[in-house]
C-alpha positions in Angstrom: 55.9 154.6 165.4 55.0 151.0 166.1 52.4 149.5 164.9 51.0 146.0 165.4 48.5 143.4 165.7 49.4 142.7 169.9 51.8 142.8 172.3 52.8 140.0 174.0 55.0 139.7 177.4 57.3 137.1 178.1 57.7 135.6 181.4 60.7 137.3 181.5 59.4 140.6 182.1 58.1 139.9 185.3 58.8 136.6 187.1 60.8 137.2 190.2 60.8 141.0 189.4 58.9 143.5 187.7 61.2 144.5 184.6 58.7 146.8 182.4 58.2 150.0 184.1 58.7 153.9 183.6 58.2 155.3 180.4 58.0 152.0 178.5 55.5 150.8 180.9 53.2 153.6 180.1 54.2 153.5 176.1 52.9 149.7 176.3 50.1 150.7 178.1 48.6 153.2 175.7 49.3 150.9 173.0 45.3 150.1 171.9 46.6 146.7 170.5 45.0 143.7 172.6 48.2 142.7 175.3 48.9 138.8 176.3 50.9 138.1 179.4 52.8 135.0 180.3 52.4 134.8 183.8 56.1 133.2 185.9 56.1 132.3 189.3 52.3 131.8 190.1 53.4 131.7 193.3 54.7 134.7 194.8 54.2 138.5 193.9 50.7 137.4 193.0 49.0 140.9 193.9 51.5 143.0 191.8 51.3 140.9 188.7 47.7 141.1 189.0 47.5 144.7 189.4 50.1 144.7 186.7 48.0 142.9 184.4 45.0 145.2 185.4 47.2 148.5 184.6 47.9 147.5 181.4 44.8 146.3 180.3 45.7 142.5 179.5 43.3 140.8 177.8 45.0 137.2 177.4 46.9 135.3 180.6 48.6 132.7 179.7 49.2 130.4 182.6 51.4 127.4 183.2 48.8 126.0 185.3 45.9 123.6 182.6 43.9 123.7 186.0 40.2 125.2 185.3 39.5 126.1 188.5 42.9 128.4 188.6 41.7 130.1 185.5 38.2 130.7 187.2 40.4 132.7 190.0 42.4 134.9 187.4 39.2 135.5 184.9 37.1 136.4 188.3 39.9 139.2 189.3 41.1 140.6 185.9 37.9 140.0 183.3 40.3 138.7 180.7 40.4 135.8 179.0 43.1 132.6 180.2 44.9 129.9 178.2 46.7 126.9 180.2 50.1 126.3 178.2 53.2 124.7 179.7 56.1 126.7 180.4 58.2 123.8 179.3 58.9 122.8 175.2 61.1 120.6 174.0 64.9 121.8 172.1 64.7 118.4 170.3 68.1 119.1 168.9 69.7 119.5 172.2 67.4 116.9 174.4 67.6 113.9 171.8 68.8 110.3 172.5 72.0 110.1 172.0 72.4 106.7 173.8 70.7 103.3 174.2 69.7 102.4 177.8 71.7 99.8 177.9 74.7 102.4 177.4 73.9 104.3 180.1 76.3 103.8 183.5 73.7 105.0 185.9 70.4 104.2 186.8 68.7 106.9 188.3 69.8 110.3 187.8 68.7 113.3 190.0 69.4 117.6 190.4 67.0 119.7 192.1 67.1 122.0 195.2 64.7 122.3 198.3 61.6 124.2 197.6 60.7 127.1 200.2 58.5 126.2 203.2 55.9 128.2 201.7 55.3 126.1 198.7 53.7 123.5 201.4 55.7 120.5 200.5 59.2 118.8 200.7 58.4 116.4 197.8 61.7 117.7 195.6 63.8 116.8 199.1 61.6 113.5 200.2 62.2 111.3 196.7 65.5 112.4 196.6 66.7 111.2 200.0 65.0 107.8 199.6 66.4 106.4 196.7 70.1 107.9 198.1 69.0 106.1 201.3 67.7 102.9 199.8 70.0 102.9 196.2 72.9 100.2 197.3 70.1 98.1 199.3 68.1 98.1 195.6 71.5 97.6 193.5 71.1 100.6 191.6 73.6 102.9 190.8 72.5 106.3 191.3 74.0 110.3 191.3 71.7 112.1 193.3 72.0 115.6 194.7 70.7 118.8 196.4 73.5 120.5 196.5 72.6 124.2 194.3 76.9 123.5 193.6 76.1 120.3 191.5 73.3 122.0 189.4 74.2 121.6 185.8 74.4 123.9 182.6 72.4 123.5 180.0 74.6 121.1 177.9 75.8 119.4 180.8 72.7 118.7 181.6 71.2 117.1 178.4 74.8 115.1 178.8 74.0 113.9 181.7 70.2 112.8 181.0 72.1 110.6 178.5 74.0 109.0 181.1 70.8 108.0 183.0 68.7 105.1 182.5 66.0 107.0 184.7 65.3 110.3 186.5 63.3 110.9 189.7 61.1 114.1 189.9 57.6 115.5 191.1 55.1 118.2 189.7 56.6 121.9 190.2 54.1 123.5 192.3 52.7 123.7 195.0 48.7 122.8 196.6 47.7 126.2 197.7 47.3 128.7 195.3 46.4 131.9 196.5 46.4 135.5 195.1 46.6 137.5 197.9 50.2 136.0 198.6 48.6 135.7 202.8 50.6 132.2 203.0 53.8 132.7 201.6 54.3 136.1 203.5 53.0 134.7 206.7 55.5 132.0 206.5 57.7 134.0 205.4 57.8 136.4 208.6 57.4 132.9 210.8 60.7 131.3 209.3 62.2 134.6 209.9 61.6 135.3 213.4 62.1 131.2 214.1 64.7 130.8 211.8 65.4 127.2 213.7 61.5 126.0 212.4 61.3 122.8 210.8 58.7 122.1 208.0 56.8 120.1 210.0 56.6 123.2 212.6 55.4 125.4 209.3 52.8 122.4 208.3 51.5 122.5 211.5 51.2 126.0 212.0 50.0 127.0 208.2 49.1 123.9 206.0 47.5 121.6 208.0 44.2 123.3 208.8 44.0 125.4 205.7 40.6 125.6 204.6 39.3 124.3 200.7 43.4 124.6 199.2 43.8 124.9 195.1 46.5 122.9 194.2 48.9 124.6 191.0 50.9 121.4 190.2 52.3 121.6 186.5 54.5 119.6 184.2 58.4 121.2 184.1 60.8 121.7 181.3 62.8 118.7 183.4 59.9 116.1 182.8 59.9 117.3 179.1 63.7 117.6 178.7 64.2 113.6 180.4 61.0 112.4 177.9 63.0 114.2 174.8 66.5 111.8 175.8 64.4 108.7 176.1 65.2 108.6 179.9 62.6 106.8 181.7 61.4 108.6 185.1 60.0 107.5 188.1 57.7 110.6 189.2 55.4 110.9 192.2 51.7 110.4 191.4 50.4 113.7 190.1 48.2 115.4 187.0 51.5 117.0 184.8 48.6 118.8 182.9 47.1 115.9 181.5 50.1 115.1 179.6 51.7 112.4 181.6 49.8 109.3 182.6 50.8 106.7 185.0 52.2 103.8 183.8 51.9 105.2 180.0 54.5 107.9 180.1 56.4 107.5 183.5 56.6 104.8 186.5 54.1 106.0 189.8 55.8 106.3 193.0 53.3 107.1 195.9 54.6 110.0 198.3 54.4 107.6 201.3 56.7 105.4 198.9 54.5 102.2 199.9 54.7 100.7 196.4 58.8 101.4 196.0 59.4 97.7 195.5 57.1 97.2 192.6 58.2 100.6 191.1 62.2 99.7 191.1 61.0 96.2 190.2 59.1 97.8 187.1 62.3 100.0 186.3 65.0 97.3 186.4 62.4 95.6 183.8 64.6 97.1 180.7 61.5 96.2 177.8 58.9 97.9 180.4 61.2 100.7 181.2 62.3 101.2 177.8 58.3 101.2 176.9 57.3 103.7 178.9 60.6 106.1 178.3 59.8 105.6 174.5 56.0 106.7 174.9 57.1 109.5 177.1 59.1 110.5 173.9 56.7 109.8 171.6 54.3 112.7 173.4 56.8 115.3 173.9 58.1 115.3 170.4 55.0 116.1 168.4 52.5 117.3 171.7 55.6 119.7 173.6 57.2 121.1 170.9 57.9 124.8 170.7 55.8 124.6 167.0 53.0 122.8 169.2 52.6 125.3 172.0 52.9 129.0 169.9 50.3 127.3 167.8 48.3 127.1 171.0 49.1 130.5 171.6 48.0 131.5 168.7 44.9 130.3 168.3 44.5 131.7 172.2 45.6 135.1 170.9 42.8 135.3 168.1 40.3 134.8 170.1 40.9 138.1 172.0 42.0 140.1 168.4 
């Protein structure tokens, strides 16, 4: 009975799982309507999305990754067309300013949780750690944690941006992109038959002489989310998608940290800081809205009609 221009499928349907299967799998399938897919977790189950996509006949991907050479991979294996557009817009009404800086009790603010050894980085773990190492040293007064207990709601958490002068973070992602999944499985089965193996035992044994790597760093809703509440962020050097640039729209840390001085010196300058948290906002409330990015879509999505 339906009828329709397309169907599109949300990253919901299948991120960590495969959600769409059965009967309505195969009523979506015979739809002859041209099908888009928002690809999650580029990542992990990478051979079942893409013989998912192939099944069903998708003839748009949308990917989080902007990186062309990414898109080369998926329109080599599945024909189809692929858009880059960020998984991440901005709910201006809940991630606004509702403080000055000067307001704010804490200076650097920080949530996240380790990544998995297959990723191929501890970057979430390594900025985190210095600035809780090196915070009283640098007189700044910081809430820091990894612990998955002291992740925040959504409300909570756009509360406590506001309560920040700055955030830390680094690109979501990882540097080796594959579609086969060989990596992730392989260290997988490693961590699980040495389940005392550092990361540096899995670098060695995995990362260290893999051979021509394609990174899939992107920009997350948490770079977006910080920008929207005028919170200025310190972020390891990285691409965002071509959104963020250093020293525009966040302060650059290098990973070996080498140039910390001049970055906390930079922060603690309120009129630089305040600059560059006021540019950051200035991009994600007319380039990272949710009007912004389905327009994107949709110009994607008649191009395959």
């Amino acid at each position: 009975m339906w009828r329709g221009d397309a169907v599109v499928l949300l990253h919901s349907v299948f991120s960590n799982a495969c959600l769409l299967a059965g009967r309505p799998f195969a009523a979506v399938q015979s739809l002859g309507v041209p099908k888009a897919f928002f690809i999650g977790n580029e990542y992990k189950l990478m051979p079942q999305k893409m013989q998912f996509c192939a099944d069903l006949g998708v003839r748009l991907l949308v990917s989080q990754s902007s990186s062309p050479a990414v898109h080369r991979v998926y329109r080599d294996r599945l024909g189809c067309e692929v858009a880059g557009i960020p998984n991440a817009g901005l709910d201006a009404e809940l991630f606004a300013p509702a403080s000055s800086s000067s307001e704010r009790p804490i200076d650097l603010g920080y949530r996240a949780q380790d990544a998995p050894f297959y990723i191929g980085h501890t970057e979430r773990r390594d900025i985190g750690d210095y600035f809780q190492a090196h915070a009283a040293d640098c007189g700044l007064v910081v809430d820091i944690s990894m612990n998955s207990d002291d992740r925040l709601g959504v409300t909570e958490w756009a509360a406590f941006l506001n309560r920040c002068k700055g955030q830390l973070g680094t690109e979501a992602g990882g540097d080796f992109f594959e579609l086969t999944d060989r990596t992730r499985l392989a260290v997988n089965d490693y961590t699980i038959q040495t389940p005392d193996a550092s990361f540096a035992d899995v670098w060695t044994r995995f990362f260290a002489g893999y051979q021509e790597p394609l990174p899939l760093r992107i920009i997350s809703s948490r770079h977006v989310e910080a920008a929207g509440t005028r919170t200025a962020q310190i972020l390891f050097e990285g691409h965002y998608d071509g959104y963020f640039e250093p020293g525009v729209h966040y302060i650059p840390l290098k990973k070996d940290f080498s140039n910390a001085p001049e970055v906390i010196a930079t922060f603690r300058d309120r009129t630089e800081r305040e600059r560059i948290a006021g540019n950051a906002y200035d991009l994600v409330t007319t380039e990272l809205t949710y009007n912004r990015l389905i327009d994107r879509f949709a110009t994607a999505l008649e191009a395959v009609l």
